[in-house]
LOMI-198271 format. One record per residue (C-alpha): residue in one letter; x, y, z; residue number from 1. Coordinates in pm, whole numbers. Each point is the difference from the previous one (the first is absolute). Layout:
<site><aa>a</aa><x>X</x><y>Y</y><z>Z</z><i>NUM</i></site>
...
//
This chain:
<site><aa>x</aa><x>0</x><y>0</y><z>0</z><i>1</i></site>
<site><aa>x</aa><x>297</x><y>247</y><z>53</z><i>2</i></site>
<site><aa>x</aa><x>109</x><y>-112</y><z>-328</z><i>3</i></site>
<site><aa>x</aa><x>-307</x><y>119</y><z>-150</z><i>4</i></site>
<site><aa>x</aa><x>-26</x><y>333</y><z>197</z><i>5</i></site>
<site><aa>x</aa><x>388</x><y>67</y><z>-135</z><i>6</i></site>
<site><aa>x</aa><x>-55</x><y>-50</y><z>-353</z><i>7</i></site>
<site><aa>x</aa><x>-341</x><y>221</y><z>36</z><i>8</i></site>
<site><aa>x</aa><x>215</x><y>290</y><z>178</z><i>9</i></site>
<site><aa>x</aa><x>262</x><y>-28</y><z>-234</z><i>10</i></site>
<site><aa>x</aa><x>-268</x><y>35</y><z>-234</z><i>11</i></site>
<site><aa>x</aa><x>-148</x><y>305</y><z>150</z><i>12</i></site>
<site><aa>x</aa><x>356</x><y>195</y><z>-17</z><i>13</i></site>
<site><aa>x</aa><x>68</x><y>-101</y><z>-329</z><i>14</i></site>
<site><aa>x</aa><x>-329</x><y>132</y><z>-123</z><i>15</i></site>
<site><aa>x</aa><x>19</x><y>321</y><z>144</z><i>16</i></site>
<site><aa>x</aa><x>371</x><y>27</y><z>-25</z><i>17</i></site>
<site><aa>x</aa><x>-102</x><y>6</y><z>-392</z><i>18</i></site>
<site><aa>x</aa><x>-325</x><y>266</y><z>82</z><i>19</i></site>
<site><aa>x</aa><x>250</x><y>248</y><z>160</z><i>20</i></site>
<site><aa>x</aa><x>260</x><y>-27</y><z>-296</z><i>21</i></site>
<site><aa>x</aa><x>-285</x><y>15</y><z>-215</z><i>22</i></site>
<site><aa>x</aa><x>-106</x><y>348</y><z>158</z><i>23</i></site>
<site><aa>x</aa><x>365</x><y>119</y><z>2</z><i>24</i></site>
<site><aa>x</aa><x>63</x><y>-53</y><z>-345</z><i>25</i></site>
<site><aa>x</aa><x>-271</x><y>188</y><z>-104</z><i>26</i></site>
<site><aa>x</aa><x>132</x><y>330</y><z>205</z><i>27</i></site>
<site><aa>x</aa><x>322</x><y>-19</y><z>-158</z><i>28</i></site>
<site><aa>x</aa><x>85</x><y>272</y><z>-190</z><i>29</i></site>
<site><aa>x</aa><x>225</x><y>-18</y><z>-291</z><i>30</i></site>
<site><aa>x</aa><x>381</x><y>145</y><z>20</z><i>31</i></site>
<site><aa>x</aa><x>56</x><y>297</y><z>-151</z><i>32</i></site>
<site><aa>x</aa><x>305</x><y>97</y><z>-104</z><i>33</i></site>
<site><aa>x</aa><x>64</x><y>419</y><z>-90</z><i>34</i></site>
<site><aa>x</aa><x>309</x><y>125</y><z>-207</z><i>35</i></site>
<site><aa>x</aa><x>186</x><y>296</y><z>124</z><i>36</i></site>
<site><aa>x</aa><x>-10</x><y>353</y><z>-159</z><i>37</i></site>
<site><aa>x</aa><x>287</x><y>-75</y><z>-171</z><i>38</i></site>
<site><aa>x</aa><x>-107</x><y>-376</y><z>-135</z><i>39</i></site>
<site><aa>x</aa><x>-348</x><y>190</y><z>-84</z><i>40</i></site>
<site><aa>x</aa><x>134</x><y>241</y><z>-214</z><i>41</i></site>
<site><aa>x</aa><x>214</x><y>-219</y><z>-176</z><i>42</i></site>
<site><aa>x</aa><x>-297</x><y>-200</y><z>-67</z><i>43</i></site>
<site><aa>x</aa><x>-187</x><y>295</y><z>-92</z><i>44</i></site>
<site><aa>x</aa><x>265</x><y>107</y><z>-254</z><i>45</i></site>
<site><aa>x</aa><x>22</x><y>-344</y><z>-158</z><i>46</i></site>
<site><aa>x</aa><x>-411</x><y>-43</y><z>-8</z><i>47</i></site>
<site><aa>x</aa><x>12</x><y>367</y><z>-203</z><i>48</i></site>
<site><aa>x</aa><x>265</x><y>-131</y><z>-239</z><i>49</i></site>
<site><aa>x</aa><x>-164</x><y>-283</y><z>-63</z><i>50</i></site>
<site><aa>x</aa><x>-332</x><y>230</y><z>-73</z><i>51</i></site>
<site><aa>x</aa><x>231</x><y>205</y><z>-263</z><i>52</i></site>
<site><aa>x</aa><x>84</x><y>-352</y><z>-149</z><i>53</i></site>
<site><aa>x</aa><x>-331</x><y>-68</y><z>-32</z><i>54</i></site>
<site><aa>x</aa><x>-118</x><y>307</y><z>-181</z><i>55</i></site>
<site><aa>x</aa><x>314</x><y>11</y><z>-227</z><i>56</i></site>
<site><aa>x</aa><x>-92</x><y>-374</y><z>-81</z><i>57</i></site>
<site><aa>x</aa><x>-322</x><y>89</y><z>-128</z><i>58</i></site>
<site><aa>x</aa><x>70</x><y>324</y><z>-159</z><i>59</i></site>
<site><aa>x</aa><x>227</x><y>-174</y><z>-209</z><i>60</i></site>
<site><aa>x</aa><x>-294</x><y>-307</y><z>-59</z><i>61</i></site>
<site><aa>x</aa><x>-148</x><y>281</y><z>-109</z><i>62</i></site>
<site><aa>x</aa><x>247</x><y>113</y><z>-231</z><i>63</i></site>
<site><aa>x</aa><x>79</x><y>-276</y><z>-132</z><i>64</i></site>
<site><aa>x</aa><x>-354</x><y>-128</y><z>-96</z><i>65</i></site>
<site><aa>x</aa><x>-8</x><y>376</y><z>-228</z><i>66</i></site>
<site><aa>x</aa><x>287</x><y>-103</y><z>-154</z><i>67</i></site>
<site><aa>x</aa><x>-122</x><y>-358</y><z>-92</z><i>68</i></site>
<site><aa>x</aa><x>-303</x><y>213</y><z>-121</z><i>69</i></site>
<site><aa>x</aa><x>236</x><y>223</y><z>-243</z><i>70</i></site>
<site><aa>x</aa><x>167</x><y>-294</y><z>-108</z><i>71</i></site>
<site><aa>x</aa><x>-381</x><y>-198</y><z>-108</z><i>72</i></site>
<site><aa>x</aa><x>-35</x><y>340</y><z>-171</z><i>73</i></site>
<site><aa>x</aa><x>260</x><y>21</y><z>-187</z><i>74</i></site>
<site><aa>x</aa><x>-35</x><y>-354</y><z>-133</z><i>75</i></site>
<site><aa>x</aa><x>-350</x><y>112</y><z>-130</z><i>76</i></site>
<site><aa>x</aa><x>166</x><y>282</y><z>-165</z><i>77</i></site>
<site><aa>x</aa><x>255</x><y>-213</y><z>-167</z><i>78</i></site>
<site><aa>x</aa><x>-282</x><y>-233</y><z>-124</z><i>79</i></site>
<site><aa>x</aa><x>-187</x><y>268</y><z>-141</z><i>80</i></site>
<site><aa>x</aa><x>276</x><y>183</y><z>-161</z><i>81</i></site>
<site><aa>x</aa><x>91</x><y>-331</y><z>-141</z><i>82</i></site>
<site><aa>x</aa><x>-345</x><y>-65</y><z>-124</z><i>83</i></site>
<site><aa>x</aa><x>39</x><y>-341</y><z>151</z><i>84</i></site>
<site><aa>x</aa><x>-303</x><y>-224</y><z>85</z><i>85</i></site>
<site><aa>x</aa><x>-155</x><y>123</y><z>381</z><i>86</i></site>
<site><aa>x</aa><x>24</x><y>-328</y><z>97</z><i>87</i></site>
<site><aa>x</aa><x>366</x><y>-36</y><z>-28</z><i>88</i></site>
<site><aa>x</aa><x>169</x><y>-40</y><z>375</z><i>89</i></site>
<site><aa>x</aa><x>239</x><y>183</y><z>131</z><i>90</i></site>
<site><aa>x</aa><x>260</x><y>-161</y><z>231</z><i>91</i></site>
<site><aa>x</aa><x>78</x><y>268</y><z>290</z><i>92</i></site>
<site><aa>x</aa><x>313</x><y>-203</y><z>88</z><i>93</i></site>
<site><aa>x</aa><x>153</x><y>-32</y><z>-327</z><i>94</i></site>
<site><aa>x</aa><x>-116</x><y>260</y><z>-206</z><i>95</i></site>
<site><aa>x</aa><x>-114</x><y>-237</y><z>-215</z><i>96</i></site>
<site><aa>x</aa><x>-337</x><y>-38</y><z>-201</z><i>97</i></site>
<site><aa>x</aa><x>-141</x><y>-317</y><z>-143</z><i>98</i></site>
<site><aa>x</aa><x>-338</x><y>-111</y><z>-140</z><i>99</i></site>
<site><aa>x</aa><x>-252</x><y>-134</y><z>248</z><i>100</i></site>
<site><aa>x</aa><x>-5</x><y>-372</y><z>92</z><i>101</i></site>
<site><aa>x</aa><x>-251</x><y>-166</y><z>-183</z><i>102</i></site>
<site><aa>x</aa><x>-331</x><y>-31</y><z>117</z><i>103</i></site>
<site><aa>x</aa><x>-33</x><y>-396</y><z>174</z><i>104</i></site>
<site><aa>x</aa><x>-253</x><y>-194</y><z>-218</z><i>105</i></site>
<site><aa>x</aa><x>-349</x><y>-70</y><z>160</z><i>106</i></site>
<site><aa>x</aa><x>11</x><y>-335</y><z>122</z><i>107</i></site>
<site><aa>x</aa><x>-185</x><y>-288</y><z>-171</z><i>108</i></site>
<site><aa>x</aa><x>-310</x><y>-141</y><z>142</z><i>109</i></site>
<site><aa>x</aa><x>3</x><y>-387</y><z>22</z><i>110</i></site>
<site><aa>x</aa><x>-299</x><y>-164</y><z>-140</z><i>111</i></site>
<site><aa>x</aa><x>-181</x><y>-268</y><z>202</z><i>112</i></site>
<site><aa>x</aa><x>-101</x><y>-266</y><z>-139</z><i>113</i></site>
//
């Protein structure tokens, strides 16, 4: 019968062992962790450079899409002055222009029988 009462009371402690971690776990805060003034700055400096970056990056996205645009152009204009076909392609990497690739045949329907 002591045995019994043991386990139970072991029991017992275990269980609210586990409540009162339970209930302290849920207070805890996380760390927090703060840079000095100087670390700050530097971070702020390198978080602004990084902006500039960014806004140089897409200004010349920007300026490179207008020239892709004056390049399509010009192609056009060398097609017309040419009197060439308007379906002729012109090969932005190569400088190059070429007939289009045939058209792919329709495909044949198979007849049941």
């Amino acid at each position: 019968m002591k045995h019994v009462i043991r386990i139970i009371a072991f029991a017992v402690i275990t269980i609210l062992f586990a409540l009162v971690m339970i209930a302290f776990a849920g207070q805890a805060s996380p760390a927090k962790y703060a840079p000095t003034e100087v670390q700050s700055l530097r971070l702020k400096v390198a978080q602004q450079a990084a902006q500039l970056a960014q806004r140089d990056l897409q200004d010349a996205q920007t300026r490179f899409q207008t020239a892709v645009s004056a390049l399509r152009e010009e192609g056009e204009k060398v097609k017309v002055e040419s009197k060439w076909p308007k379906d002729v392609v012109f090969d932005l990497g190569s400088l190059t222009f070429s007939a289009p690739a045939p058209a792919p045949a329709p495909a044949k329907e198979e007849k049941k029988p």
